[in-house]
Each structure stands twice: as structure tokens, then as C-alpha cells.
Backbone as numpy.savetxt, mean C-alpha at the origin, in Angstrom:
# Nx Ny Nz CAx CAy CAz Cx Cy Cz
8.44 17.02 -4.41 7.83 16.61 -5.66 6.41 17.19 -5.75
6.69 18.00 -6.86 4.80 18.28 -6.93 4.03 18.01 -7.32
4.01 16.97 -7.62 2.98 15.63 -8.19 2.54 14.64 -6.92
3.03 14.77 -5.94 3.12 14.18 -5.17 2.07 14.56 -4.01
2.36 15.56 -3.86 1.67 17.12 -3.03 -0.13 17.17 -4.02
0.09 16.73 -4.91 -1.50 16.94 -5.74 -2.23 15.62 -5.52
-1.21 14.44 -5.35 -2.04 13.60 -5.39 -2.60 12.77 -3.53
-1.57 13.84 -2.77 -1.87 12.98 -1.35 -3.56 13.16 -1.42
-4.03 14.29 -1.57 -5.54 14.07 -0.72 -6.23 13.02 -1.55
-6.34 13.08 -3.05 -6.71 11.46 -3.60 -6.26 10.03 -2.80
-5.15 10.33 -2.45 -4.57 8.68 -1.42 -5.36 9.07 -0.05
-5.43 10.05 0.47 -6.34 9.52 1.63 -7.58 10.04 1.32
-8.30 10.14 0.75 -9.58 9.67 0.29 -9.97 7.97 0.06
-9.30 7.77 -0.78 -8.68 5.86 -1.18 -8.54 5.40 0.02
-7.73 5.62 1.19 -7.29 4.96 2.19 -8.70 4.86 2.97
-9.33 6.49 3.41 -10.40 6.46 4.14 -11.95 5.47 3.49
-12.18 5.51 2.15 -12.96 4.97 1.77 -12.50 2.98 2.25
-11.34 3.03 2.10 -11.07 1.69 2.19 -11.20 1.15 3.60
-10.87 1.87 4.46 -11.09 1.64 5.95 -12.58 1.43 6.54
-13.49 2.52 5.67 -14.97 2.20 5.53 -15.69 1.44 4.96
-14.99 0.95 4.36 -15.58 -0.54 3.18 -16.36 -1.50 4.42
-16.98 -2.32 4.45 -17.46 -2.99 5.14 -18.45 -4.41 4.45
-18.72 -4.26 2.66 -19.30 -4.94 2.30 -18.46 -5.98 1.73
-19.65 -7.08 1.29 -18.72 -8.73 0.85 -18.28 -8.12 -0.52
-17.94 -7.02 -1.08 -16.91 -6.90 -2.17 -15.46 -6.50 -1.83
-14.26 -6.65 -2.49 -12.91 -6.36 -2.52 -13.25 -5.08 -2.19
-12.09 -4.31 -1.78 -11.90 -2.96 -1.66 -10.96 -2.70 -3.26
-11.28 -1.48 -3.73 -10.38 -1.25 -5.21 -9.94 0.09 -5.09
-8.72 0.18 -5.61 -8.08 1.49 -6.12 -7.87 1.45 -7.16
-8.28 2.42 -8.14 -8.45 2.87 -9.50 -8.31 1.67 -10.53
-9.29 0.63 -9.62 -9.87 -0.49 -10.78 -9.22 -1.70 -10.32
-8.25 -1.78 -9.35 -7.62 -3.02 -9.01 -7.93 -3.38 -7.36
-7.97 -4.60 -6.93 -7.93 -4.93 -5.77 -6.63 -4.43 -5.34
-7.06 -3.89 -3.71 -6.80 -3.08 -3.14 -5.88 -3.30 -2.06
-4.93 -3.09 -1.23 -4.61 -3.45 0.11 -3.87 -2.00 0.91
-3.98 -2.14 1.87 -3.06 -0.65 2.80 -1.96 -1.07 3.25
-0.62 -0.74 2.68 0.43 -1.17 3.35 1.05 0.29 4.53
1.98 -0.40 5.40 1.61 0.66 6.44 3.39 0.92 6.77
4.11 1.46 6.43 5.74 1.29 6.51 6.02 2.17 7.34
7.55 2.33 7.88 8.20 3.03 8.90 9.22 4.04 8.01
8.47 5.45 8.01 9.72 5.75 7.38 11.11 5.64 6.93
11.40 5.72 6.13 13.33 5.61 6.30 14.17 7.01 6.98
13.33 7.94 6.80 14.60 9.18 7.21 13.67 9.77 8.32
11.96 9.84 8.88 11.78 10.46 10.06 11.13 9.50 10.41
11.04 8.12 10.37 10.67 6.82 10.90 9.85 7.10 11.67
8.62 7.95 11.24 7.12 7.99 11.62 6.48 7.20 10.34
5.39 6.46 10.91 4.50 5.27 10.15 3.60 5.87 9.13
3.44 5.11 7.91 2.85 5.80 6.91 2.08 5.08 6.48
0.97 5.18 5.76 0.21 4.13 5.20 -0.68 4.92 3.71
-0.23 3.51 3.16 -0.68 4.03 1.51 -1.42 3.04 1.30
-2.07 3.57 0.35 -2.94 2.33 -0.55 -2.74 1.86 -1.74
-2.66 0.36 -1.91 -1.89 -0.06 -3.17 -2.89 -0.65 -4.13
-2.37 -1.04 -5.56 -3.49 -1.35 -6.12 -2.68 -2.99 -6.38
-2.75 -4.25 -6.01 -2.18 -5.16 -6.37 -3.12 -6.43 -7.20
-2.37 -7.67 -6.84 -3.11 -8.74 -7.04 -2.37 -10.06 -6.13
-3.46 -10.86 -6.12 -2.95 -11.99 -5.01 -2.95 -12.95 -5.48
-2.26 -13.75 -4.51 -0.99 -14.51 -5.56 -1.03 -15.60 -4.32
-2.38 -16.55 -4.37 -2.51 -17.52 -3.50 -2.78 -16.88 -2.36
-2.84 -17.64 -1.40 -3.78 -17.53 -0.21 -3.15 -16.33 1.00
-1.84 -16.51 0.61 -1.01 -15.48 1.70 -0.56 -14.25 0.92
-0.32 -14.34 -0.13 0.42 -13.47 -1.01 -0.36 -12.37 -2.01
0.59 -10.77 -2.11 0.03 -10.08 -2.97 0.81 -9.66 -3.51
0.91 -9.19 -4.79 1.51 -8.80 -5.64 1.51 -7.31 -5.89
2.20 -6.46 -5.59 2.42 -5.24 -5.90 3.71 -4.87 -6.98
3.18 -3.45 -7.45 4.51 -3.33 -8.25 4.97 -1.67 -8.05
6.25 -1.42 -7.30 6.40 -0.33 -7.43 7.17 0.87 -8.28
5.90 1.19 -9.10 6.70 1.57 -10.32 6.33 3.16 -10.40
5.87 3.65 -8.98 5.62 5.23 -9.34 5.22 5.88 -10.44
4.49 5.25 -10.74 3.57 5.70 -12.09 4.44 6.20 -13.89
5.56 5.29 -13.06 6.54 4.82 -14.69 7.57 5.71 -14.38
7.39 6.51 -13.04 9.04 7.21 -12.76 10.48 6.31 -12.92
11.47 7.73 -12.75 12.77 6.94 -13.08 13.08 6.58 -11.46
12.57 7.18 -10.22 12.58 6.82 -9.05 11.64 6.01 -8.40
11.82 5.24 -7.50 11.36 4.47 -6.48 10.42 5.23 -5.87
9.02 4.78 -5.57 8.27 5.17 -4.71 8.64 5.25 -3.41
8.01 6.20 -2.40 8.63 6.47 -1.02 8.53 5.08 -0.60
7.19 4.42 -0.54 6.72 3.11 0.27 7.99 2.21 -0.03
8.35 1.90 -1.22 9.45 1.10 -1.52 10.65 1.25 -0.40
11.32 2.58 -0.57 12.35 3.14 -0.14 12.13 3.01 1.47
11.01 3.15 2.17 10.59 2.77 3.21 10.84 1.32 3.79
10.37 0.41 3.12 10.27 -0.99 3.08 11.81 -1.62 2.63
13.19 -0.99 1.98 14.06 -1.19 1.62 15.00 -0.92 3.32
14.76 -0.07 3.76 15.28 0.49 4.86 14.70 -0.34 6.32
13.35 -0.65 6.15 12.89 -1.22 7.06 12.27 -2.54 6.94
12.36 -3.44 6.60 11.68 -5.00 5.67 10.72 -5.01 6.19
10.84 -5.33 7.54 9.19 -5.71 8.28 8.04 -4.90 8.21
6.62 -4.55 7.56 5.76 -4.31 7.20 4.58 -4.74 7.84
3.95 -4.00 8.07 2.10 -4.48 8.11 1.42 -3.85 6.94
0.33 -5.00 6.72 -0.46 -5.01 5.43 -1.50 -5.47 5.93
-2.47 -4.62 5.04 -3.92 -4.73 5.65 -4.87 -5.40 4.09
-4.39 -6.57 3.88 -5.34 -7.06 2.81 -6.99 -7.10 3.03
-7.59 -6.72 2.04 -8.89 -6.67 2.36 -9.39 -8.21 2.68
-9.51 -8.31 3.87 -10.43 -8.97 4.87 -11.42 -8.76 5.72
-12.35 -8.40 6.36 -13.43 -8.50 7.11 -12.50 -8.79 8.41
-12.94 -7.63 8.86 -12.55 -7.72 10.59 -10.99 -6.89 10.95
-10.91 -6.25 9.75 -9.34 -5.49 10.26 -7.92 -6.42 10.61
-8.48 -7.55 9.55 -7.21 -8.52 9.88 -5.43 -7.87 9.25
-4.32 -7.69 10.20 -3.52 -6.92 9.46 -2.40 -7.98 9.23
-1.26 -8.04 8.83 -0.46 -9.45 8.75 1.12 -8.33 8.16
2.12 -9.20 8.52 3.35 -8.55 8.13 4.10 -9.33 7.09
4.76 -8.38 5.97 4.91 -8.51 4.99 6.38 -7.93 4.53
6.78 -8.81 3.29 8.32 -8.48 3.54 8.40 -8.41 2.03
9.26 -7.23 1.59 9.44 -7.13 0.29 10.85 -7.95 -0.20
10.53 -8.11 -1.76 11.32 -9.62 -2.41 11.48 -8.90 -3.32
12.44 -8.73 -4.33 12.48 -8.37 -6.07 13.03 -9.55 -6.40
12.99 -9.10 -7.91 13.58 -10.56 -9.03 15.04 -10.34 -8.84
């Protein structure tokens, strides 16, 4: 996909800025609170980590939506997380707190 290929170095720019965050504000990607989810591939099940733009949804919970920017396909992370449930997620917390996370649809 070559949309895909244009936009990695923007995602790790996002990721690296987010890893450097260190102040009492949220971390944000393109205007939304922020989190790094970190999945196991599905087809070369080497670990990946993206940055999402969500919202939280009480004290444990975040809300993501994977909608590949209105594609007719599934984002990789999805397809990742479909294949593999168990997840680490790095909600912005202070101190590199990471927690595992399991994807749900309606």
C-alpha cells in the first residue's frame, strides 16, 4: 500500500515524540489523546507498535476506532489484534506504565 509507505515516518515521529513526552499534559495525535498500542504480528509475528488517537472510557478503558482513515479494509493493528487478542498498551501515564488489552466489537 502506498499510502502506507508515506505515512510510516509521520507514525514514528508520533510514536517517538510520545515516548519523550514527559510533561503533566496528555500525549496527542493529530488533536486527540493519545496511546501506543504494541501487537504481534499476524503473518511475521514480530512486535509492532503504533500510535492511536482514542478516548477513555473510565478509569481502565480506551476507546479506539479502527477505521483506516475510512478504508474499505481493516487496519494492520486490527488484523494483528484479531489474530493475536492479548495486547500491550501504553496509555499515557507517567512512569511507562504499560497494561494488556483485548479487543471487543459491537
Amino acid at each position: 500500500m502506498p499510502c502506507s509507505r508515506l505515512f510510516a515516518p509521520v507514525m514514528r515521529m508520533q510514536i517517538s515524540r510520545y515516548r519523550r513526552s514527559r510533561g503533566p499534559e496528555q500525549p496527542r495525535t493529530f488533536g486527540f489523546p493519545a496511546l501506543l498500542l504494541t501487537t504481534v504480528g499476524a503473518r511475521t509475528g514480530l512486535r509492532r507498535t503504533v500510535i492511536l488517537g482514542g478516548f477513555p472510557d473510565g478509569e481502565d478503558a480506551w476507546l479506539v476506532v479502527a477505521s483506516n482513515g475510512g478504508a474499505a479494509t481493516h487496519p494492520a493493528w486490527f488484523l494483528n489484534m484479531a489474530r493475536h487478542p492479548e495486547q500491550v498498551a501504553s496509555p499515557p501515564q507517567r512512569g511507562g506504565a504499560t497494561r494488556r488489552v483485548r479487543r471487543t466489537t459491537p
